[in-house]
N, C-alpha and C positions, 0 to 999 in steps of 0.2 A: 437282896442281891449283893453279891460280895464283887467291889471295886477291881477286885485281881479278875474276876470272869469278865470286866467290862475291858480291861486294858488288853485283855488274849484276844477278847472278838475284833476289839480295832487292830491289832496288829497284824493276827491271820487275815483280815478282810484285806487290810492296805496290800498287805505281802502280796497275796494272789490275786489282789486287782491289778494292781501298778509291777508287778515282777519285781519286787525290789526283795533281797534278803534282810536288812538291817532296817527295821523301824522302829522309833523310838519315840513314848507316848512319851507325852510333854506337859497335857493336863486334862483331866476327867473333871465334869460335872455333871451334878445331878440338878437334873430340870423335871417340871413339873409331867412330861410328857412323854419323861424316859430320860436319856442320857447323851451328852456330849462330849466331845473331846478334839484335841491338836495332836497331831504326829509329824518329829522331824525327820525330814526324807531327804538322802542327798540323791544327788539325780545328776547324769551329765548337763553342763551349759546349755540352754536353750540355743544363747546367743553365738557359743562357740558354734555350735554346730550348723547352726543357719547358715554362718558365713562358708563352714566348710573347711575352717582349722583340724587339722586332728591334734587332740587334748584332750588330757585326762581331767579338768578341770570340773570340778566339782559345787553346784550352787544348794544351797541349805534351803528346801523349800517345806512349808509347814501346809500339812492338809487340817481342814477339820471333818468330822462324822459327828453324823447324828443318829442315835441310835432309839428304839423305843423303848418299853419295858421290857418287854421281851427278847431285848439286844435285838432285833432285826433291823437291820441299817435302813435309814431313811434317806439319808443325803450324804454326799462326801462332796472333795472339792477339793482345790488348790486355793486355802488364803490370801487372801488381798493383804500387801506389807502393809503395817502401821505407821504413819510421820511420826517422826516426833516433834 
């Protein structure tokens, strides 16, 4: 399985799940069980827009997917931020 088939399946899946045009893989690995990986997604403000500001403002949010052998998506999600 060639790396570039896995970075297209994440991409097209994120793109047409979440409506986003621009996603951008961030990192691919290979797990025993198939494959995983992160994609960075800008997305409007959750927080702007709760409140009800109109803003173009933009938050960097990182999904992960997990895919199997056969690339068929298993799980996706919106990352929990790292502390440092």
């Amino acid at each position: 399985m060639k790396i570039d088939e896995v970075r297209t399946k994440i991409e097209n899946f994120l793109k047409n799940t979440l409506k986003k045009s621009d996603v951008k893989v961030i990192r691919i690995t290979k797990e025993d069980d198939g494959w995983s990986g992160d994609a960075e997604i800008y997305e409007e403000s959750s927080f702007i827009k709760s409140i009800g500001l109109p803003t173009r403002v933009q938050d960097r949010n990182i999904y992960y997917i997990k895919l199997n052998d056969e690339l068929d998506v298993n799980s996706y999600g919106l990352k929990e931020e790292e502390s440092e």
